[in-house]
C-alpha positions as CSV (number, residue, x, y, z in Angstrom):
1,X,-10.5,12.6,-21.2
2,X,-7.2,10.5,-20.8
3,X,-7.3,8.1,-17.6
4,X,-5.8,8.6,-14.2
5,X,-3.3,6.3,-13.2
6,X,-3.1,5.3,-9.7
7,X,0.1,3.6,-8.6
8,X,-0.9,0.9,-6.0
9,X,-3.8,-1.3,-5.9
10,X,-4.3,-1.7,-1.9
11,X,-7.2,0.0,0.0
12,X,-6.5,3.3,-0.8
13,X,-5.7,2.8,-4.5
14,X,-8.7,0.7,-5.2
15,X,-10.9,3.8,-3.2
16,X,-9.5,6.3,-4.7
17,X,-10.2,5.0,-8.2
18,X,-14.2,3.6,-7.5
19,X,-14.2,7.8,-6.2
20,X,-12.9,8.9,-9.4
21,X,-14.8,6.0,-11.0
22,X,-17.8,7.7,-9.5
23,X,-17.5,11.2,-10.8
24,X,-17.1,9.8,-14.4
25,X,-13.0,9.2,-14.7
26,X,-11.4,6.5,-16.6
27,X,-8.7,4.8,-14.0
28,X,-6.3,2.3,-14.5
29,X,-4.4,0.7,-11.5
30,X,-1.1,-0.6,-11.4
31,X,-0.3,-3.2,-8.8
32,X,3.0,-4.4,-8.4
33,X,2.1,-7.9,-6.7
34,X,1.2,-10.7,-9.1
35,X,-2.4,-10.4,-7.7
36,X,-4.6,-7.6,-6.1
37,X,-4.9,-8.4,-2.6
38,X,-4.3,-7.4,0.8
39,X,-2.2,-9.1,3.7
40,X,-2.4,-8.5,7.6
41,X,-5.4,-9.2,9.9
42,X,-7.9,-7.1,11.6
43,X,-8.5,-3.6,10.7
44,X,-11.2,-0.7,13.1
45,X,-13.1,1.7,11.3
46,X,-14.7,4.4,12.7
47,X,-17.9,6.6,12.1
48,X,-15.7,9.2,9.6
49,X,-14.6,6.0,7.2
50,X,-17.9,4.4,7.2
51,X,-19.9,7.9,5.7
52,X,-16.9,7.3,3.4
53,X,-17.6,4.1,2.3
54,X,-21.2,4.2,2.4
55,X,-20.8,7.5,-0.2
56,X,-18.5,4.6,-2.5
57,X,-21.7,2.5,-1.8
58,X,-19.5,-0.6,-0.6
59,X,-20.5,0.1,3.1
60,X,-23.6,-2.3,3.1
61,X,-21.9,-5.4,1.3
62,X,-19.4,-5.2,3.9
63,X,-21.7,-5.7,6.6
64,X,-22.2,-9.6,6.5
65,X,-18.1,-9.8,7.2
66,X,-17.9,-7.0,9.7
67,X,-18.5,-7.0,13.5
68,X,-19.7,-4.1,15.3
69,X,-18.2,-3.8,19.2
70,X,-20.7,-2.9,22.2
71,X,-17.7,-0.5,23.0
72,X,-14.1,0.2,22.9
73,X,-12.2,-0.4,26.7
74,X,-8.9,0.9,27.7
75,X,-7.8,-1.6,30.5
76,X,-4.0,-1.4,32.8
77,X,-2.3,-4.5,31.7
78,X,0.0,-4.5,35.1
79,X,-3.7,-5.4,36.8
80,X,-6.1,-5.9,34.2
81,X,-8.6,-3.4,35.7
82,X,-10.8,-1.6,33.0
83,X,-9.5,1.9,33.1
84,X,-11.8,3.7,30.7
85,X,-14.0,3.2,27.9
86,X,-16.6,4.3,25.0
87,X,-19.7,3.1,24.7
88,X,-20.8,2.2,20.7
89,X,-24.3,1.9,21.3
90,X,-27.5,4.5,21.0
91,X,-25.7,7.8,21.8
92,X,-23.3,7.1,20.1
93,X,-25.1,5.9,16.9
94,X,-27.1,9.4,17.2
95,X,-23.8,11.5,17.4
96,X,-21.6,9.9,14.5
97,X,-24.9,8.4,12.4
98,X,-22.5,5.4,11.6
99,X,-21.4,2.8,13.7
100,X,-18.3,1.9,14.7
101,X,-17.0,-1.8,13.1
102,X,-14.2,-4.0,12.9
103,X,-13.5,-5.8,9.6
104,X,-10.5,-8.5,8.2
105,X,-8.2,-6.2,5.6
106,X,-8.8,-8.9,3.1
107,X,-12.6,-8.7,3.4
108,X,-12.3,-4.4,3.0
109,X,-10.0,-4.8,0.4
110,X,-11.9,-7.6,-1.2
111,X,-15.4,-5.2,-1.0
112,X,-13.7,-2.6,-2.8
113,X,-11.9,-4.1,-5.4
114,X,-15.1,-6.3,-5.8
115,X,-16.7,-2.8,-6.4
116,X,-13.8,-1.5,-8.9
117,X,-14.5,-4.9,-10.9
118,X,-18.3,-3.8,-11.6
119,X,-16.8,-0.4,-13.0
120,X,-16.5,0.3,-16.5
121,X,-14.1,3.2,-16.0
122,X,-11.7,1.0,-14.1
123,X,-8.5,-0.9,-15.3
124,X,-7.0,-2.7,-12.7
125,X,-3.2,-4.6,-13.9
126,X,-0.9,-6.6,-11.8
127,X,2.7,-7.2,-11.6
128,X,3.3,-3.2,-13.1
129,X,5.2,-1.8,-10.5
130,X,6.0,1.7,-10.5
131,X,10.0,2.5,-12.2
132,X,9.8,5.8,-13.3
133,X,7.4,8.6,-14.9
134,X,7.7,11.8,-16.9
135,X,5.5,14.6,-17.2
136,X,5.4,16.8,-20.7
137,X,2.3,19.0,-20.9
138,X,-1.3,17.5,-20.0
139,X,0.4,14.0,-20.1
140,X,2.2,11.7,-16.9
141,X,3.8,8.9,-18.8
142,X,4.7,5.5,-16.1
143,X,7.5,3.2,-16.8
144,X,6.8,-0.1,-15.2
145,X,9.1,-2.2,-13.9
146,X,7.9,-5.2,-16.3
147,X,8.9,-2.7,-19.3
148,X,5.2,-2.1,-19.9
149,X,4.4,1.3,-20.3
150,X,1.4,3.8,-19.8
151,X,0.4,7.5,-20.6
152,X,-2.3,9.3,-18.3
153,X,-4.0,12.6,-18.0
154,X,-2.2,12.5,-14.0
155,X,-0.4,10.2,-12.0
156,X,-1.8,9.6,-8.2
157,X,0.9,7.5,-6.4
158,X,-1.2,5.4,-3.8
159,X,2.0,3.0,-3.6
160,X,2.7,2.9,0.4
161,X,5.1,3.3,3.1
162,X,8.7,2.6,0.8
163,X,6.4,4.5,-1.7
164,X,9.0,5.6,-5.3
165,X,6.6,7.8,-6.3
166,X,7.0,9.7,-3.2
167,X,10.8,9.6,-3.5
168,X,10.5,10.9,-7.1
169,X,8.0,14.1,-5.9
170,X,9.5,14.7,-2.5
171,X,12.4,12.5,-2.3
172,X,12.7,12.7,1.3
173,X,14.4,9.1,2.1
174,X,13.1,6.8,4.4
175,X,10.2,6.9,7.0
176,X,10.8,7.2,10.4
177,X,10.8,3.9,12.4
178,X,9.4,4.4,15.9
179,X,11.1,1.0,17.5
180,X,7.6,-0.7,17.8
181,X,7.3,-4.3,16.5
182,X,3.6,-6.0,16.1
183,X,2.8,-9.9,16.1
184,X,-0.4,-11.2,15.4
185,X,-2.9,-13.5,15.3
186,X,-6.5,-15.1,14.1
187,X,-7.8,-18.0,16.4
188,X,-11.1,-19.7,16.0
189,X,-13.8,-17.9,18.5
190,X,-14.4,-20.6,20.6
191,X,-10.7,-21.4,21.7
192,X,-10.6,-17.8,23.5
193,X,-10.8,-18.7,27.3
194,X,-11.7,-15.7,28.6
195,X,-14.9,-14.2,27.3
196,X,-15.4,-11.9,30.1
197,X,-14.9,-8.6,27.0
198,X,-15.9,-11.0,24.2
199,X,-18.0,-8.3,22.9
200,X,-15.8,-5.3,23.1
201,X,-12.5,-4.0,21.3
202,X,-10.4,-4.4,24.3
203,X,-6.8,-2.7,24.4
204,X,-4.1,-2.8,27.5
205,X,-1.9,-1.0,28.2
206,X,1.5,-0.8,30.2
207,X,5.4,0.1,30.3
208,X,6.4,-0.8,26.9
209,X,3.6,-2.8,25.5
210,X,-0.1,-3.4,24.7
211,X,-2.3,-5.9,23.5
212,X,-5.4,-5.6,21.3
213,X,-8.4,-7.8,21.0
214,X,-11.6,-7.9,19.1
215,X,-13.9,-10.4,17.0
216,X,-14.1,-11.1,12.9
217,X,-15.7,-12.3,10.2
218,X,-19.1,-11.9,12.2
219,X,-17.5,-13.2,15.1
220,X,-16.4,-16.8,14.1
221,X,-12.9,-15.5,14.9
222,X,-10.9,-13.4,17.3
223,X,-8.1,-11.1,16.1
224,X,-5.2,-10.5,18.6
225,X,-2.2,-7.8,18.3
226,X,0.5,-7.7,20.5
227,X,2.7,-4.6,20.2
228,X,6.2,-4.2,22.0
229,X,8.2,-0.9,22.2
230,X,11.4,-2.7,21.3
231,X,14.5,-1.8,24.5
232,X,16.6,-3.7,22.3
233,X,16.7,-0.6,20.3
234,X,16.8,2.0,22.6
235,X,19.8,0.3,24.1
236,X,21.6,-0.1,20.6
237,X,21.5,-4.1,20.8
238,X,21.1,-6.8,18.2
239,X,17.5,-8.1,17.4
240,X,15.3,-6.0,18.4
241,X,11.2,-7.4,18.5
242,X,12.6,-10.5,18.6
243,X,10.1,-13.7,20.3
244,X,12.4,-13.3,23.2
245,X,12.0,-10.1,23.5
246,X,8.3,-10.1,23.1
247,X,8.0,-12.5,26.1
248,X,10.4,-10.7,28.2
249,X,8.5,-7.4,27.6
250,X,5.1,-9.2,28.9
251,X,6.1,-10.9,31.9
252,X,5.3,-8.7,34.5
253,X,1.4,-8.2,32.9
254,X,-1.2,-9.3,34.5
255,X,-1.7,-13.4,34.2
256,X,-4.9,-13.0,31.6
257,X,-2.9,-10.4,29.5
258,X,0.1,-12.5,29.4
259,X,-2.1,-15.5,28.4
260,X,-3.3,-13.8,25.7
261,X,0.3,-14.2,23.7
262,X,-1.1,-17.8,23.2
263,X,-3.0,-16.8,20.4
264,X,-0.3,-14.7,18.3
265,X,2.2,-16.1,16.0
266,X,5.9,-15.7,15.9
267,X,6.8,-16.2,12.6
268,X,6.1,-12.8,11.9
269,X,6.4,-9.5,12.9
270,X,5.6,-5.5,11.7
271,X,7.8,-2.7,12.3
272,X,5.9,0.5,13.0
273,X,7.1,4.0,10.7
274,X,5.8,6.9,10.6
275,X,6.6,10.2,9.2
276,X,6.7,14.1,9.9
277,X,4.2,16.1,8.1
278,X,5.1,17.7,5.1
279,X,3.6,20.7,3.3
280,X,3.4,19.5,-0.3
281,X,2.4,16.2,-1.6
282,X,2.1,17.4,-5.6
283,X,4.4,17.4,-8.2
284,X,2.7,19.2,-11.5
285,X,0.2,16.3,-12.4
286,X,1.7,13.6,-9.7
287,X,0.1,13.9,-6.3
288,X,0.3,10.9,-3.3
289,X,-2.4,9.3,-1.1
290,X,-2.3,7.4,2.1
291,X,0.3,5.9,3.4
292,X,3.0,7.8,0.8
293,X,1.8,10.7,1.7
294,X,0.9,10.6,5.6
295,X,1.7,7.3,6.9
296,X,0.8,6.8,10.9
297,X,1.1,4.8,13.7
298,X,-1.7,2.3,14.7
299,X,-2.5,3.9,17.7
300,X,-5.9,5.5,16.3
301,X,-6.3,3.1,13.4
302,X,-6.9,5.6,11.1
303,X,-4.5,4.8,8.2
304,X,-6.2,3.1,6.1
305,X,-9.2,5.3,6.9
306,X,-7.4,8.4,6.4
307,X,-6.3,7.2,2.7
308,X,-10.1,6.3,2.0
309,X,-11.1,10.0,3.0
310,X,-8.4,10.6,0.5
311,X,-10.0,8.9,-2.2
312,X,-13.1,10.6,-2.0
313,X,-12.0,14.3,-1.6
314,X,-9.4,13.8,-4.5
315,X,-12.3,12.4,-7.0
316,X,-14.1,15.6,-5.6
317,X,-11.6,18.1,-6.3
318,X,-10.3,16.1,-10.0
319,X,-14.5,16.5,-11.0
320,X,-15.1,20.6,-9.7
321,X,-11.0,21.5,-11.9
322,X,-11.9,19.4,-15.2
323,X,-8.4,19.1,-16.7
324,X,-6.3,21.4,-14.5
325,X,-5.5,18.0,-12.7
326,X,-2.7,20.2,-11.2
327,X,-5.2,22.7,-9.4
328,X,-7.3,20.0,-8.4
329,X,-4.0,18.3,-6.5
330,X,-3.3,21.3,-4.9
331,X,-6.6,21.9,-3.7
332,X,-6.7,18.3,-2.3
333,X,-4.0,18.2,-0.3
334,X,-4.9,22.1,1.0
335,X,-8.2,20.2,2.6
336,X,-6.4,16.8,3.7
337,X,-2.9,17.9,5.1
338,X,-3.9,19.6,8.5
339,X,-6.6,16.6,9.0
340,X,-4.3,14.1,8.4
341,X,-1.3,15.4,10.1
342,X,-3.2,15.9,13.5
343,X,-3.8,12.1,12.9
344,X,-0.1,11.4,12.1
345,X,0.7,13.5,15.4
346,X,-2.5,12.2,17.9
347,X,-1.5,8.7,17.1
348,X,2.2,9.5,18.5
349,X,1.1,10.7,21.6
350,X,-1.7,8.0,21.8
351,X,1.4,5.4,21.5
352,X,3.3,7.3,23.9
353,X,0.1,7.6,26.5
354,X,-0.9,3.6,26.3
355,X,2.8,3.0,27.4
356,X,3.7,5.4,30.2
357,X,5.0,4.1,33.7
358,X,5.2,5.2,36.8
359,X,3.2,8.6,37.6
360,X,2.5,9.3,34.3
361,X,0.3,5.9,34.6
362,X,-1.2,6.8,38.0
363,X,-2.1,10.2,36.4
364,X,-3.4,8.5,33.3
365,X,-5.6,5.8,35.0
366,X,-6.8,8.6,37.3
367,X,-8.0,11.1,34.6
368,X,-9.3,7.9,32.2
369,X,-11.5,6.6,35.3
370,X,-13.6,10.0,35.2
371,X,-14.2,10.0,31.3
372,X,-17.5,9.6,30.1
373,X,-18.0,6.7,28.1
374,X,-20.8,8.1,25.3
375,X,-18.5,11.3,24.8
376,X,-15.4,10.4,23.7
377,X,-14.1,13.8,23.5
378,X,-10.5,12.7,22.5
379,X,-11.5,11.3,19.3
380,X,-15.0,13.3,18.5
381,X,-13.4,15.6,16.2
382,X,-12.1,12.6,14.3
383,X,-15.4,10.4,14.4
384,X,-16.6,13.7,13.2
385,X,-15.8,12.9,10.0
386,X,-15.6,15.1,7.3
387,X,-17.6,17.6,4.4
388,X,-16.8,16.8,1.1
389,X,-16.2,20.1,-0.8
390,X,-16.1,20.5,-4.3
391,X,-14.4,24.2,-3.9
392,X,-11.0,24.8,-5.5
């Protein structure tokens, strides 16, 4: 059988080709950086990614570098009271049957691609970004932008946000930008002052902002994320998420939230896209994956998760359709597209219900106080997880 290409060597590339890897498929990965590697900081996973990763069989070796929260808190940054939260112990080990962990992207990214090296079925190539493919019968032949050149049995374009492959399949234009901008930050463990939720992945929330904390690398360090809704770009005015503007949006917090800022940088910030769900992902013997075909906001931290589930149904639906690569697209985004655009959707309204004021806030804290913290009913069909069906 010819080899899959997979456009993009980040975490859903590299997952989707140790899946494919596993069901007996010849992939080779084209990365457009000069190395495979991934940038950013912290990254949650949830119960539904971790069955995932455990069925790649990377889940274990990922365990020295991971720390697993005693729960997830909601707290009001205006007064730093805990609103809410969910417990990640017992009950909640017996509902999911996988914990709940918190991981650096480099050390996921580094466990799979560690994984991909072991594989015999797996080419991975830098510096060949995508240019341009062509389809002609049972072949998808990739241009890179290097002039080398490739010909696969299918094309799976696992190439991003600004993703070309999506362009050439759907050619819908640019994501939506949602006017959030991110900073963040790694600090040594011991130069956090206040350890009072040292042990929990703690997120508050107010009018326009929140800020995320929670431990890495087995707890030597803590990551920190501070996320503005930018007014500079409601209002139409020139840099927007701008430093200034970061610290103007966070002085009316609470004293220990505003403290927190300490430990972020400035010379660097992320602005959030998202986009609309679409109905068709698949292009003859193209398809897309992750973040070119659902990209989301953070507010569940399921993107990268959501592009590992990828992986794995994809490899399930390429190994049940033989060479009818085309079927076996078609049938994979039939079983991902209503999953992953309830994420794409949830995580708007979770960015819009961490940032309410006024009585929308009052009604929130009122209704979050009352929640039971080992049933988190807003997120158990997600934690859920997912059947892998071979079924066409």
């Amino acid at each position: 059988m010819k080899e899959i290409l997979v456009a993009g060597g980040g975490i859903g590339g590299l997952a989707a080709a140790l899946a494919l890897a596993h069901k007996g498929r010849r992939v080779r990965v084209l990365e457009k950086a000069a190395e495979f590697g991934e940038i950013g900081y912290g990254i949650q996973m949830g119960p539904n990614v971790a069955r995932m990763l455990e069925r790649l069989g990377v889940l274990k070796a990922l365990e020295p570098a991971s720390v697993f929260p005693e729960a997830l808190i909601f707290a009001d940054a205006l007064t730093n009271e805990e609103i809410s939260r969910i417990s990640l112990g017992k009950a909640f080990l017996a509902r999911y049957k996988f914990r709940y962990f918190v991981i650096h992207r480099r050390d996921l990214h580094g466990g799979l691609l560690a994984a991909c090296r072991r594989r015999s079925e797996i080419i991975l190539e830098s510096s060949r970004g995508l240019k341009e493919f062509a389809q002609q019968g049972d072949t998808v032949t990739v241009a890179c932008e290097n002039g080398a050149a490739y010909e696969g049995a299918a094309l799976v374009g696992a190439d991003g946000l600004w993703s070309p492959t999506r362009q050439a399949v759907l050619g819908d234009g640019a994501p939506r930008m949602a006017g959030h901008y991110v900073y963040r930050g790694v600090v040594p463990d011991a130069e956090v002052t206040d350890r009072s939720r040292i042990g929990a992945m703690t997120i508050w929330g107010r009018p326009d902002l929140h800020m995320v904390q929670y431990r890495l690398q087995g707890g030597a360090v803590m990551n920190n994320v501070a996320t503005i809704c930018s007014r500079r770009v409601r209002r139409g005015e020139p840099n927007p998420g701008a430093p200034e503007e970061l610290e103007e949006i966070f002085s009316r917090s609470h004293p220990a939230v505003r403290d927190n800022l300490k430990y972020v940088s400035r010379e660097r910030n992320w602005v959030l896209h998202d986009r609309d769900p679409v109905t068709n992902w698949t292009r003859g013997r193209v398809t897309l994956l992750g973040d070119a075909a659902h990209p989301t906001l953070q507010y569940l931290a399921q993107g990268a998760q959501m592009a590992i589930e990828d992986g794995v149904v994809l490899a399930e639906k390429v190994a049940a359709a033989g060479e009818d690569l085309n079927r076996a697209f078609l049938a994979y985004q039939r079983e991902r597209m209503n999953r992953t655009a309830r994420v794409v959707l949830s995580s708007r309204f979770f960015g819009e219900y961490i940032h309410v004021d006024g009585g929308a806030r009052e009604l929130r804290n009122e209704l979050a106080r009352g929640r039971d913290p080992d049933h988190p009913w807003e997120v158990d069909w997600l934690y859920k997880g997912i059947e892998v069906s071979a079924k066409l």
